[in-house]
N, C-alpha and C positions, 0 to 999 in steps of 0.2 A: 488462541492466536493473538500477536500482539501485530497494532496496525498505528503505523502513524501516516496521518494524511494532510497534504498542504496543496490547499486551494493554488492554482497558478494560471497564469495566460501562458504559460510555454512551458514543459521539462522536456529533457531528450536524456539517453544514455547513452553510453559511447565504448566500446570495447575494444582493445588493442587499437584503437584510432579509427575504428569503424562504428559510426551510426547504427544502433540498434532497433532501436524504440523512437518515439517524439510523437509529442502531442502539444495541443493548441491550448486551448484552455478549458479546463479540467480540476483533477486531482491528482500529485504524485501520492502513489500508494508505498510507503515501506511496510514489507510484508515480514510476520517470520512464526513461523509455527514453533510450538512448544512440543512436548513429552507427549504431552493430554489430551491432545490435540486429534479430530476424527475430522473426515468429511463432511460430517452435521456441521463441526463447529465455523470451518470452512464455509460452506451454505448460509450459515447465521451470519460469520463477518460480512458477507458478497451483498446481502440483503441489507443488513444493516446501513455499511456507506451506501447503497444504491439511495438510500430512501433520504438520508443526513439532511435537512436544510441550510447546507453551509453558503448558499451563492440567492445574493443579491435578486430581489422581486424590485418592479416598478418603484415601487418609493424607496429605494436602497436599504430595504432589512435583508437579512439572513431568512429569508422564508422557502427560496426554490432547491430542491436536490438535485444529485448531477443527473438522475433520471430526466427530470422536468426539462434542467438548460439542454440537455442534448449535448453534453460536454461529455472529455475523453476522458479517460483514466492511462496513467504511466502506471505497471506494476513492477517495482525492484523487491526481490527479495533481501533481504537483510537480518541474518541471524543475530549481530551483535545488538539486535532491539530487545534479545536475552540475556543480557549483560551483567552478571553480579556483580557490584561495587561493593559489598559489604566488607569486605577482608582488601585489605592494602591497599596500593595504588596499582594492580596490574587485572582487570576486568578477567572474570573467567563465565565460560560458555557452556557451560553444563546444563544450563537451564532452555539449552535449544532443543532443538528435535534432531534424533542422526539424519546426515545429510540425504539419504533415500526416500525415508518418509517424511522429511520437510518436502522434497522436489516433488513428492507426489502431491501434496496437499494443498503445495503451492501453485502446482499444474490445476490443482481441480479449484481451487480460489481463483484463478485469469479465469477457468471454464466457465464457472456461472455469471462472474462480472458481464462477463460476454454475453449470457445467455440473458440476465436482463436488458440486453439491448444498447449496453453500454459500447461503444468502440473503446478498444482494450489493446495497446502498444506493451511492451514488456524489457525490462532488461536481459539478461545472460544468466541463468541459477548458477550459485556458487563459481563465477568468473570475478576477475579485478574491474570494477567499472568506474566510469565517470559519471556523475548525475550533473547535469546542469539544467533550472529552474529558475524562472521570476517569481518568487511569490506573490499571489495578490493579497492583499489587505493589509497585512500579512495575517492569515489564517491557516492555525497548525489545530490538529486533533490529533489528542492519543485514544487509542480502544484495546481495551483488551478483553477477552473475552471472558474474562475470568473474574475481572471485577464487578461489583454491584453497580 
């Protein structure tokens, strides 16, 4: 699974002009399963950021995880984070997961976010949506699960 994460004091999503999701400050999660992709590997991403030290301790390092602050998580899903650029200028999505077994995978990554205790908001699986976010710091991560 491919995850990108950005520390924020606010995101929301927003669908046909309806509010979906929103959350305080946290992490937006773009989420998007691959091929190869199983419910282990799911379980590994959810653990992984749960534990991340991306947010500020007392002397302002990067030491506490969203577990520690008690912060929210936004989950969007987002297949185009499978994006091949190699060939021309027109992105191809082959390298996603078919859209059934992403929505499941993707359903069972909120599940555990949740189940460590994280308050967990969501965008719309495969709808048109709006993200709007403040980043703080500004701090982005990418994860994939596949990399070393």
């Amino acid at each position: 699974m491919r995850a990108l994460l950005q520390r924020v004091t606010s995101a929301s999503v927003t669908v046909a002009g309806e509010r979906v999701g929103e959350i305080g400050a946290g992490l937006l999660i773009l989420v998007c399963a691959m091929p190869q992709d199983t419910e282990a590997t799911a379980e590994a991403l959810a653990q992984k950021i749960a534990k991340l030290r991306l947010f500020k301790d007392d002397e302002g390092r990067m030491n506490l995880s969203l577990a520690q602050t008690g912060g929210a998580a936004l989950v969007v899903s987002q297949f185009t984070l499978a994006a091949d650029t190699s060939r021309g200028t027109r992105p191809g999505f082959s390298y996603a997961a078919k859209p059934d077994a992403a929505r499941a995978l993707y359903e069972h990554f909120v599940r555990r976010v949740q189940d460590l205790g994280i308050e967990t908001q969501t965008g719309s699986f495969g709808a048109d949506m709006s993200v709007a976010l403040v980043n703080d710091g500004p701090v982005t991560i990418w994860l994939d699960t596949e990399a070393p």
